[in-house]
C-alpha positions as a printed Julia matrix, in Angstrom:
121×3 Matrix{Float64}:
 -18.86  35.44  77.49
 -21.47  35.88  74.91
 -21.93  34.47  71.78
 -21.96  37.96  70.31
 -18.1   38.73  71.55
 -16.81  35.31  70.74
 -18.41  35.66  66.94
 -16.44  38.63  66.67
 -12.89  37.64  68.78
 -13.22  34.54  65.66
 -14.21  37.0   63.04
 -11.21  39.12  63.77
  -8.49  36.63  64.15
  -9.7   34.78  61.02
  -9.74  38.23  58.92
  -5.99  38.71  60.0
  -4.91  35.38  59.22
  -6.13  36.42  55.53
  -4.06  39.0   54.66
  -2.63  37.96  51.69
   1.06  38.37  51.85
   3.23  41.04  50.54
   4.21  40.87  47.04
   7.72  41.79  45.4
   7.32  44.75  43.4
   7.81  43.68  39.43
   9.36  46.76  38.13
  11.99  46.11  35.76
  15.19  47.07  36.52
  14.41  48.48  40.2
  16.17  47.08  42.88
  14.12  47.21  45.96
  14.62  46.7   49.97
  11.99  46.09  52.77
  11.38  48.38  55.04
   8.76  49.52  57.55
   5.98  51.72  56.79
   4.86  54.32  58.91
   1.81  51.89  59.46
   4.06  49.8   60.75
   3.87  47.06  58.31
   6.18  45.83  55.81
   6.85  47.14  52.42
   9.2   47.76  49.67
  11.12  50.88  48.99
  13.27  51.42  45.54
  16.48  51.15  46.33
  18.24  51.71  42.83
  17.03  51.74  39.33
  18.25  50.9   36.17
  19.92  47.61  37.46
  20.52  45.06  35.01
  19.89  41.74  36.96
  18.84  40.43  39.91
  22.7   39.25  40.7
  23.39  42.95  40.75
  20.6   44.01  43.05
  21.53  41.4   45.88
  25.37  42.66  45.28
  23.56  46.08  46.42
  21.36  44.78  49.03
  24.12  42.24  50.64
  26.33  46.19  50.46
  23.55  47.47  52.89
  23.98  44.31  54.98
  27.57  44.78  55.55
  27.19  48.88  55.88
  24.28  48.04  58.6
  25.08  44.72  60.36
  21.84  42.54  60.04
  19.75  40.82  57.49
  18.2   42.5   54.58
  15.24  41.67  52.35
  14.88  42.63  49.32
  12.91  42.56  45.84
  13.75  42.28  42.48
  11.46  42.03  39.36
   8.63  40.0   41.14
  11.73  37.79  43.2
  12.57  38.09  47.03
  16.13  38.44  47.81
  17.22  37.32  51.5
  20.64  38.52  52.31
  22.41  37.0   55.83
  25.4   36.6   57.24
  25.2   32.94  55.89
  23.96  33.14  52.24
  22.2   35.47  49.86
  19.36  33.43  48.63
  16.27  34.27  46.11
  12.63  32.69  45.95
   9.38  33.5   44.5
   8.08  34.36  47.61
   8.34  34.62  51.08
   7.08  30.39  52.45
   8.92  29.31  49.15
  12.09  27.23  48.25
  14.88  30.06  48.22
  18.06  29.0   45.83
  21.35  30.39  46.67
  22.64  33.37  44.06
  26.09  33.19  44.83
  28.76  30.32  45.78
  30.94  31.46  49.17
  33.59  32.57  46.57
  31.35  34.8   44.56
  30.35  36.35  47.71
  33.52  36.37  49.24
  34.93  39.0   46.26
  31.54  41.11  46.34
  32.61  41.53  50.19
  36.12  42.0   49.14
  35.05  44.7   46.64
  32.91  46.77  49.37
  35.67  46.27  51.9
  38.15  48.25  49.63
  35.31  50.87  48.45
  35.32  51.74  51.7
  38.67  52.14  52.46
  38.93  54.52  49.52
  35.93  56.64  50.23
């Protein structure tokens, strides 16, 4: 190959391992989910307003777990929120230390409490 093609194969591959990583919206009170764009990338789309804490956005986001089957992420004042079918954790961002929000119990009665909403509705 020539030098010209393998300058740019490097130039290209370096210029994608740069792209800086996407960053949790800081809106107060917004509780946000990831979703895909129609570029096909990543991003964040509100999901409810005028929530009062972060505890209260991934009892919303671990609701559209359970309505939808698989892992959500989510976003709440500058904080990722990962909810699975194992834990609903929270770190700064997405390569750092995530910290559980809730004990099994806690989660256990948020799961209770959406089990029985939708046996009512």
């Amino acid at each position: 190959m020539r030098p010209i093609v393998w300058t740019g194969l490097g130039l290209a591959v370096g210029l994608a391992a740069c792209e800086p990583a996407l960053e949790a919206p800081r809106n107060a009170g917004v509780c946000w989910r990831m979703a895909e764009a129609m570029n096909g990338r990543q991003d964040f789309r509100p999901m409810s307003t005028h929530v009062e804490n972060l505890e209260t956005c991934a009892s919303q986001l671990e609701g559209l777990r359970l309505q939808h089957g698989q892992p959500v992420t989510g976003a709440f004042q500058g904080r990722y929120i990962y909810v699975t079918a194992d834990e609903i954790s929270v770190a700064a961002g997405p390569k750092a230390q995530r910290y559980r929000v809730f004990t099994p119990e806690q989660r256990a009665k948020i799961q209770a409490g959406y089990a029985a909403l939708r046996k009512a509705g």
